[in-house]
N, C-alpha and C positions, 0 to 999 in steps of 0.2 A: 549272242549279239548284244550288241551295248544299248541300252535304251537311251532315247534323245535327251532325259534330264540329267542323266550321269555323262552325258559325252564330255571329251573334253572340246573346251572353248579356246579360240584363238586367242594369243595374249595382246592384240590389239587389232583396229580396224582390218588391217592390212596381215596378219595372220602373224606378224614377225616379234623379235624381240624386242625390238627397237620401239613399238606399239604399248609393248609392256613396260618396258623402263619410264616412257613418258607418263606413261598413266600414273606409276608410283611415284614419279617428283612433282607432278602436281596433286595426289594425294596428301603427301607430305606438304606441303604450300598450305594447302587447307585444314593439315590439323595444325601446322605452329601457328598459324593466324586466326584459327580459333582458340585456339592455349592464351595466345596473346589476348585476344579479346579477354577471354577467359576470367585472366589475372589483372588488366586493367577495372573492369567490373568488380573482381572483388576488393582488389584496393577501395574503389568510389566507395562498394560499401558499409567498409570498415571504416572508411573516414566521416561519412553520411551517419554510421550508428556510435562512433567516438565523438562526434561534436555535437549530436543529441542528447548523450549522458551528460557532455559536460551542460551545457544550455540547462538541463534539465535542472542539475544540481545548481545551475546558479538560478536559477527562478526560483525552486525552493526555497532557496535560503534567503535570500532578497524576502520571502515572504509575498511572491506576486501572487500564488496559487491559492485556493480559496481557504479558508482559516477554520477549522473546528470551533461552533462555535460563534459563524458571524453572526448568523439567524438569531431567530429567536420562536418560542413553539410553546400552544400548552403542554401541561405534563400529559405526559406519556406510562402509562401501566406497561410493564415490562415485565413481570412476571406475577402471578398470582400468591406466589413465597419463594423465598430463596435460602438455603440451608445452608449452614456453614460448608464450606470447602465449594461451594456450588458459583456456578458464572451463568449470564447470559450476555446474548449479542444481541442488537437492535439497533434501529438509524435515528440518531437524534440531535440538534434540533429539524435537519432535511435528511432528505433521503442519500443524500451523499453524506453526510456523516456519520462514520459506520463505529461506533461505540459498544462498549460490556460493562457490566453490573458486575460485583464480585464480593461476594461471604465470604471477608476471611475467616480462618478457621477459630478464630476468638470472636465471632459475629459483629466484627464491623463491617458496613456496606460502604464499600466504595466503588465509583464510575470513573470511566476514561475513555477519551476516544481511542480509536486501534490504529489510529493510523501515524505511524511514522513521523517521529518531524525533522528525520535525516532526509530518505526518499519518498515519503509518504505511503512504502509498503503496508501491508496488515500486519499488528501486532497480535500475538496471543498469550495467553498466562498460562506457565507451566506451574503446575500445583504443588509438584512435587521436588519446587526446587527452592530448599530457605525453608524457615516455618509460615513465612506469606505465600510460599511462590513466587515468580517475577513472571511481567511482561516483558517478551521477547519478541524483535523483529530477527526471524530467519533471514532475510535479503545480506543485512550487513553485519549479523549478531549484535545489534542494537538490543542495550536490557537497558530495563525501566523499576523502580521500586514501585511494589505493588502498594503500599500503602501510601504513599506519597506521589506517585508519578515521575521521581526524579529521577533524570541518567543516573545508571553504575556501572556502564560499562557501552563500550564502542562509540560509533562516531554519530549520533543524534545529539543537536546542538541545543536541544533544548529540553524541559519535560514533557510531559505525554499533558493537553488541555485535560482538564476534569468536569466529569457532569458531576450535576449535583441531583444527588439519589434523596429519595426520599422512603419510609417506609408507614404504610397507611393500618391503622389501630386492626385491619382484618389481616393483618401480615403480609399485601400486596405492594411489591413496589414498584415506584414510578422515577421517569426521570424528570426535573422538575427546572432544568438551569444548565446554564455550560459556566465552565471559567475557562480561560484562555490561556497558553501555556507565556506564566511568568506574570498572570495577572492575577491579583489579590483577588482572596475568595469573597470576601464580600461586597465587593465590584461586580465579582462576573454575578454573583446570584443575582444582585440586583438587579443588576444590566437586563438582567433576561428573564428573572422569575415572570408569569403571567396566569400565577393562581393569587388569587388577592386576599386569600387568608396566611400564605405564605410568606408573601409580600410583605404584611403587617406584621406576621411576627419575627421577620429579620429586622423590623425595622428599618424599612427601606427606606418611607418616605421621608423620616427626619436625617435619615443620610444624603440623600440627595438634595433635600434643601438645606445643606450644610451646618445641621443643629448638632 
C-alpha cells in the first residue's frame, strides 16, 4: 500500500491537467519577474558602488579628506630601539593617522605616514625590494621611495607626508613632527614640533619671525 506522503497528488485543484499547466505559467511569471527584479537591483547597485569610487577619488584628490599631518601632538616614543632593516607602525599626530618608522639597512631613520595619497589605502615596505626596500600600496600598486617618500611608480599623485623621527641619546625613538606631502621639511617641523628643546635647536623661532 502506498503510504499518504508518497501518494501521488493531483496536478491541480480540480485533479486535471489543465490545473497543472496553469500552476506552471504562473510559476513562470514569478520567476521572470523576480529575474527582472533581480537584474534591475544589480544594475542600481553597480551604478550606486561605480559613482562612490568615482566621488571618492575625486574628494581625494580635491584634498577634502583629512591630511596626515593637520594636527599637531607631543612626541611620541615609538620604539624603545630600532635596528637597521627593522620598521615599526604607530598613529601619529591622531589616532587616525596610521604612520611607520624605518632602519634603513645603512641606519638611517626615517618616517612616513601609510596611507595612500591615491585612495588613502595602507601602505607597507617591502624590505626586500632595492637596497632600501620600498613602500608599496597593494590596492593600486602605488610605490613610494623609502628614503624619500617620493612616487616611482603607479597612480599616487603625490608623495607619501613624512614624520619627523627623532632618535633619543638611550637609542629610543620617537616621532616628533609631521611634514606634509609636498611641504618643505623645515615648515612641517616647525609647523608642529611641540618639544621646546627641539624647537630651538631647528631654530624655529627666528624662522618664524622671519630672521
Amino acid at each position: 500500500m502506498t503510504s499518504p506522503v508518497n501518494s501521488p497528488q493531483p496536478y491541480g485543484p480540480d485533479g486535471g491537467a489543465d490545473g497543472h499547466r496553469a500552476e506552471q505559467a504562473a510559476l513562470k511569471e514569478r520567476i521572470s519577474a523576480d529575474s527582472l527584479t533581480t537584474r534591475r537591483d544589480y544594475l542600481r547597485i553597480v551604478a550606486t558602488v561605480s559613482g562612490g569610487l568615482v566621488v571618492g577619488s575625486t574628494v581625494v584628490s580635491a584634498g577634502v579628506l583629512h591630511r596626515h599631518g593637520d594636527g599637531a601632538a607631543p612626541p611620541l616614543r615609538v620604539a624603545d630601539r630600532l635596528e637597521p632593516g627593522d620598521a615599526v607602525t604607530f598613529d601619529y599626530p591622531g589616532e587616525d593617522d596610521r604612520a611607520m618608522a624605518i632602519r634603513l639597512p645603512d641606519g638611517t631613520l626615517v618616517g612616513y605616514s601609510t596611507v595612500c595619497t591615491h585612495l588613502a589605502c595602507g601602505v607597507l615596505w617591502r624590505r626586500d625590494h632595492g637596497t632600501d626596500g620600498d613602500l608599496y600600496c597593494p590596492c593600486h600598486e602605488g610605490q613610494f621611495d623609502s628614503r624619500t617618500g617620493e612616487v616611482t611608480g603607479g597612480p599616487p599623485p603625490r608623495p607619501l607626508p613624512r614624520v619627523v623621527m627623532a632618535e633619543r641619546a638611550d637609542g629610543s625613538v620617537w616621532a616628533v613632527g609631521t611634514v606634509r606631502s609636498g611641504e618643505e621639511t623645515l615648515t612641517g617641523v616647525c609647523r608642529t614640533l611641540r618639544d621646546p628643546e627641539l624647537f630651538a635647536a631647528a631654530n624655529c623661532a627666528s624662522r618664524k619671525s622671519g630672521k
